[in-house]
Phi, psi and omega in degrees: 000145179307105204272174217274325182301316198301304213312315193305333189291299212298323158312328176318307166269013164259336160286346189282323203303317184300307177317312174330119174311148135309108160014034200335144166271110162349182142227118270247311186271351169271355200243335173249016148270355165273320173284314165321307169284341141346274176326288161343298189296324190293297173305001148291313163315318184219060168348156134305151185277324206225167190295315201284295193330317192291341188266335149333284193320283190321323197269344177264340169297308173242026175252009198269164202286339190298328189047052177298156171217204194273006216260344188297321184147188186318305231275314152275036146255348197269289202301317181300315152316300159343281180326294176299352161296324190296318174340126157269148179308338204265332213065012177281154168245156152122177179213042175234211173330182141312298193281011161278318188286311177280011160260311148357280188288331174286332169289302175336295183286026177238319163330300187264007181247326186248046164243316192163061176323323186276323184297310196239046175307311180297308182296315173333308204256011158252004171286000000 
């Protein structure tokens, strides 16, 4: 038999338990918007360097469930500058190779169309 403290304790804790808060389960789209504003915060710390990373940065910026554009801050206006800085007299981006300038200008123009197609319609249709 059972001596009287454990039983008492152990009724204690079956009546306590239903008071008790429950466990939260994550929830699966607040734990990836929380990693996602990590991820932010560390690419504000250390932009991209070259034209094609920013235009990289930018298509993930805005294709990520968060949907940043350019009106969110510095952290996408810093890489989109970059890009247009990259902009050749030709409308091509890039300073390297052909085949750097044609990876380039395809990422830039993949970038700059799923950012805001009407703000930069010009810059497009001469790329």
């Amino acid at each position: 038999m059972l001596p009287t403290a454990l039983l008492t304790t152990l009724a204690m804790t079956a009546l306590c338990l239903p008071c008790a808060p429950a466990a939260r389960a994550q929830d699966p789209v607040s734990t990836l918007k929380r990693q996602i504003d990590g991820l932010v915060k560390e690419v504000a710390q250390d932009p991209p360097k070259t034209a094609t990373g920013a235009a990289k940065f930018l298509i993930a910026a805005v294709r990520c469930p968060r949907r940043y554009d350019l009106s969110d801050g510095p952290f996408m206006r810093g890489p989109k500058d970059l890009l247009m800085k990259a902009r050749r007299n030709n409308g091509l981006f890039g300073s390297g190779d052909a085949n750097e300038v044609r990876e380039t200008t395809a990422w830039a123009w993949q970038a700059l169309s799923e950012l805001d197609e009407a703000e930069f319609a010009e810059v497009l249709e001469t790329t």
